[in-house]
N, C-alpha and C positions, 0 to 999 in steps of 0.2 A: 336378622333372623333370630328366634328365640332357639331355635335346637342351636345343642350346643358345641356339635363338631363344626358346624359354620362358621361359629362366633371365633370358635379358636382358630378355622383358618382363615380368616378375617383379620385376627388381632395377628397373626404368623407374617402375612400378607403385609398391615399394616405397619411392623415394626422391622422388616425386609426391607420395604422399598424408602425408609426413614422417614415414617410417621410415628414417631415412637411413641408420644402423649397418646395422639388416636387410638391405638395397640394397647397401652397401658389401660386405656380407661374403657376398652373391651375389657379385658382380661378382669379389671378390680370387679366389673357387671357382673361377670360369667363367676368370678368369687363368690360374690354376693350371695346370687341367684344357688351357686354348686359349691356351695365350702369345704365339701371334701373332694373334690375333681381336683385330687394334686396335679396334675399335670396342666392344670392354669395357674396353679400357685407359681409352680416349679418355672413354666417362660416368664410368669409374670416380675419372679426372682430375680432371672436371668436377664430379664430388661432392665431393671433396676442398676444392676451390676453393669450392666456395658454402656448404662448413661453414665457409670462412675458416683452412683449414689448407693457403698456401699453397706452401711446402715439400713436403710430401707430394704433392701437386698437381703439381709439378713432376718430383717424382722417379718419380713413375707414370708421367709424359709419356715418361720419359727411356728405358723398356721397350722404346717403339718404335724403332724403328734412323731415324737422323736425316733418312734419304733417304725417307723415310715418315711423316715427319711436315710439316705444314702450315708456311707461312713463320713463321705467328703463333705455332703450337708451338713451334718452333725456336725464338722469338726468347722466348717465356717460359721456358724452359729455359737460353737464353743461349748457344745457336748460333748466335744471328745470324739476319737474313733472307738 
């Protein structure tokens, strides 16, 4: 689907049932496509983080501009609370 609440519960969907590349490589699309739709950045983070690849994890947080990200973001990132 090109709209974009589909594609997110699509990539929700596919990295639930442990598809997690599939889910991943919605989410990086849906980036693309909506680079300020934090809340693809934000699962697309958290996929990262719970494959255990947390670098990448980070550097996808870091998409979001800093004033828009949570204290806890920030401070996983390493801007501090």
């Amino acid at each position: 689907p090109r709209d974009i609440y589909p594609r997110m519960n699509y990539a929700a969907a596919a990295l639930s049932t442990g598809k997690s590349e599939e889910g991943k490589m919605v989410l990086e699309d849906v980036i693309r496509a909506y680079p300020t739709f934090y809340p693809a950045i934000r699962m697309l983070s958290q996929a990262y983080g719970k494959d255990g690849d947390i670098d990448k994890s980070r550097e996808t947080l870091r998409l979001i501009p800093k004033e828009q990200r949570t204290p806890d973001e920030n401070s996983l990132v390493g801007d501090g609370r």
